[in-house]
C-alpha positions in Angstrom: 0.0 0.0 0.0 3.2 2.1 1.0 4.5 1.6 -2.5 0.8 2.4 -4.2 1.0 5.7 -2.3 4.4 6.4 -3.4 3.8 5.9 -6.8 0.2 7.8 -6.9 0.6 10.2 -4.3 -2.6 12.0 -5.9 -4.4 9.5 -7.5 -7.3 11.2 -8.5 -5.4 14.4 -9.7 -3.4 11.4 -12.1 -7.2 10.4 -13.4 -8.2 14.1 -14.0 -4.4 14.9 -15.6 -5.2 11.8 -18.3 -8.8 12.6 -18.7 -7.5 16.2 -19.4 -4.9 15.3 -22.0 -7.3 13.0 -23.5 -9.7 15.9 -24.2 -7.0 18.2 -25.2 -5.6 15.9 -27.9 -9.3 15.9 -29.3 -8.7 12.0 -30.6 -9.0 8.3 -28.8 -5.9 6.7 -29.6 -4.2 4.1 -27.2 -0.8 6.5 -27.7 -2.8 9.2 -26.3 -4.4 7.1 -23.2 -0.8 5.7 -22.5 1.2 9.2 -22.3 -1.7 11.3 -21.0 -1.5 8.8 -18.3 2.6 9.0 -18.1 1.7 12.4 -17.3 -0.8 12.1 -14.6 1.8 9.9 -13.0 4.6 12.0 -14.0 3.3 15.5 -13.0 1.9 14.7 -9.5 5.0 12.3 -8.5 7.2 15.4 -9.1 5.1 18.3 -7.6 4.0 15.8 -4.5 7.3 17.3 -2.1 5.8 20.8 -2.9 2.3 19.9 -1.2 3.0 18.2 1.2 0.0 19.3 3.8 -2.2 18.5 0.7 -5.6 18.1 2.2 -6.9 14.2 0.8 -10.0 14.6 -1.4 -13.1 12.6 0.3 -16.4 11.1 -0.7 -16.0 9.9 -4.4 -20.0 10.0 -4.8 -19.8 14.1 -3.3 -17.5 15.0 -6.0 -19.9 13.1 -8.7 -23.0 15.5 -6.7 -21.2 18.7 -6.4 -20.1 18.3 -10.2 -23.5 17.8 -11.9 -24.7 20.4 -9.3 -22.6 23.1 -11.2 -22.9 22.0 -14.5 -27.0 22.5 -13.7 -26.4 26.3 -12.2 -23.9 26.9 -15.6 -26.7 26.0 -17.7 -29.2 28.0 -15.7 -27.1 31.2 -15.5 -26.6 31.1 -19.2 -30.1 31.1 -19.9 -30.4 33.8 -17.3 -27.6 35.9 -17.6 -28.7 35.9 -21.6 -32.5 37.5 -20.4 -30.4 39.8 -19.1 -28.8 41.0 -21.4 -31.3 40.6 -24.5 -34.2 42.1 -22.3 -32.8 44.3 -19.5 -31.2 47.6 -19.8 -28.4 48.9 -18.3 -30.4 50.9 -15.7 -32.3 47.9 -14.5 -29.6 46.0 -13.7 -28.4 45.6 -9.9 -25.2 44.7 -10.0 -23.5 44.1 -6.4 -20.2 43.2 -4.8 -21.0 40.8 -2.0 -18.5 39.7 0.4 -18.7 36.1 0.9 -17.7 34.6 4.8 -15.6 31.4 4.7 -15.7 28.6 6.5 -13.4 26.5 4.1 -10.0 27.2 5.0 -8.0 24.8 2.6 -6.4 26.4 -0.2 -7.8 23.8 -2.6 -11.3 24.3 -1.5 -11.4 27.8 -1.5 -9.7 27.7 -5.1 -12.4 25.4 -6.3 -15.1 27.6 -4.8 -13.7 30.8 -6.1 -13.5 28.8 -9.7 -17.1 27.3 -9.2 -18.4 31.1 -8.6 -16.6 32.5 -11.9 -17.2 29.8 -13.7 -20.9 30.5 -13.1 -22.2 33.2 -15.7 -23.4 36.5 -13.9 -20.7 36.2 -11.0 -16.9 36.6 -10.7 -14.6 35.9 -7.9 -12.6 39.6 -7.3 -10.8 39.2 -4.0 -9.9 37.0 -1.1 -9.0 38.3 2.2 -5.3 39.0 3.5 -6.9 35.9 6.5 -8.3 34.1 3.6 -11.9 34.4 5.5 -13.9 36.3 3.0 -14.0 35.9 -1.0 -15.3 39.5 -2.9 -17.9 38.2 -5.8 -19.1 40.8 -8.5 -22.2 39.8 -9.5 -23.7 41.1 -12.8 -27.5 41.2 -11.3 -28.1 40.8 -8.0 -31.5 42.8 -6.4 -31.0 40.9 -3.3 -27.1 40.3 -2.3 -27.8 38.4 1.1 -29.8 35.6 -0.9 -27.1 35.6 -3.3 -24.9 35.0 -0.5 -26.7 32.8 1.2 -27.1 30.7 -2.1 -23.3 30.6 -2.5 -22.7 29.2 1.1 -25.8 26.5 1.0 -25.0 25.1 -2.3 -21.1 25.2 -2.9 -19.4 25.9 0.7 -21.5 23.2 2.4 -20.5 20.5 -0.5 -17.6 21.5 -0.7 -16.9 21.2 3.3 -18.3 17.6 3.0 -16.0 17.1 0.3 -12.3 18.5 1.5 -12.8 19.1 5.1 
């Protein structure tokens, strides 16, 4: 198991490095399966002494579940955040900074929730805090910012809690 550990040290950022090559090289082709997965060994073996407080990724199924739950929300703020734009003028439009408490405090699930918010049409992630306990969002329409906020803690922070913490 030592050795396993040794040679994967990240075993799931090695599935995500070959899935990413895969997709980049735009073709199925064993060549491509066998050197996008020489890099997803290769790349995490070398930068493993670099993280070495790396917080271990939990809960397979959570991952799966907080996944499909922002691909829905991308597809929703697209169809929203074009309304916008097509029907709403410029004077209509609320826009808001909101200041977003944290209660994540690794680095690689604050990352992933800062990414999840700008990922999502209609919002941005600006800032983080010098203590790393608030994260600044610009959001394009927002007529009430504390159900904005509250949506960002109850459907990413919480998941993402269950997921890294």
């Amino acid at each position: 198991m030592k050795l396993l550990r040794r040679l994967f040290p990240h075993p799931l950022l090695t599935l995500l490095l070959t899935l990413v090559w895969l997709m980049l090289v735009n073709r199925f082709s064993w060549n491509s399966v066998i050197f996008g997965f020489f890099l997803g060994v290769l790349i995490p073996f070398v930068i493993s002494p670099y993280w070495p407080g790396m917080s271990r990724v939990r809960h397979t199924i959570k991952i799966v579940e907080y996944i499909l739950v922002v691909i829905y929300d991308i597809m929703v703020a697209n169809v929203t955040v074009a309304r916008l734009i097509l029907f709403k003028s410029n004077a209509d439009m609320k826009q808001a900074w909101i200041s977003v408490p944290l209660r994540l405090r690794t680095p690689e699930a604050i990352t992933t929730l800062a990414g999840t918010i700008t990922l999502t049409p209609g919002t941005v992630s600006c800032d983080l805090s010098s203590g790393g306990h608030y994260l600044l969002v610009h959001c394009l329409h927002a007529p009430e910012p504390e159900k904005v906020r509250q949506g960002i803690i109850d459907r990413y922070e919480s998941r993402l809690m269950e997921i890294f913490e």
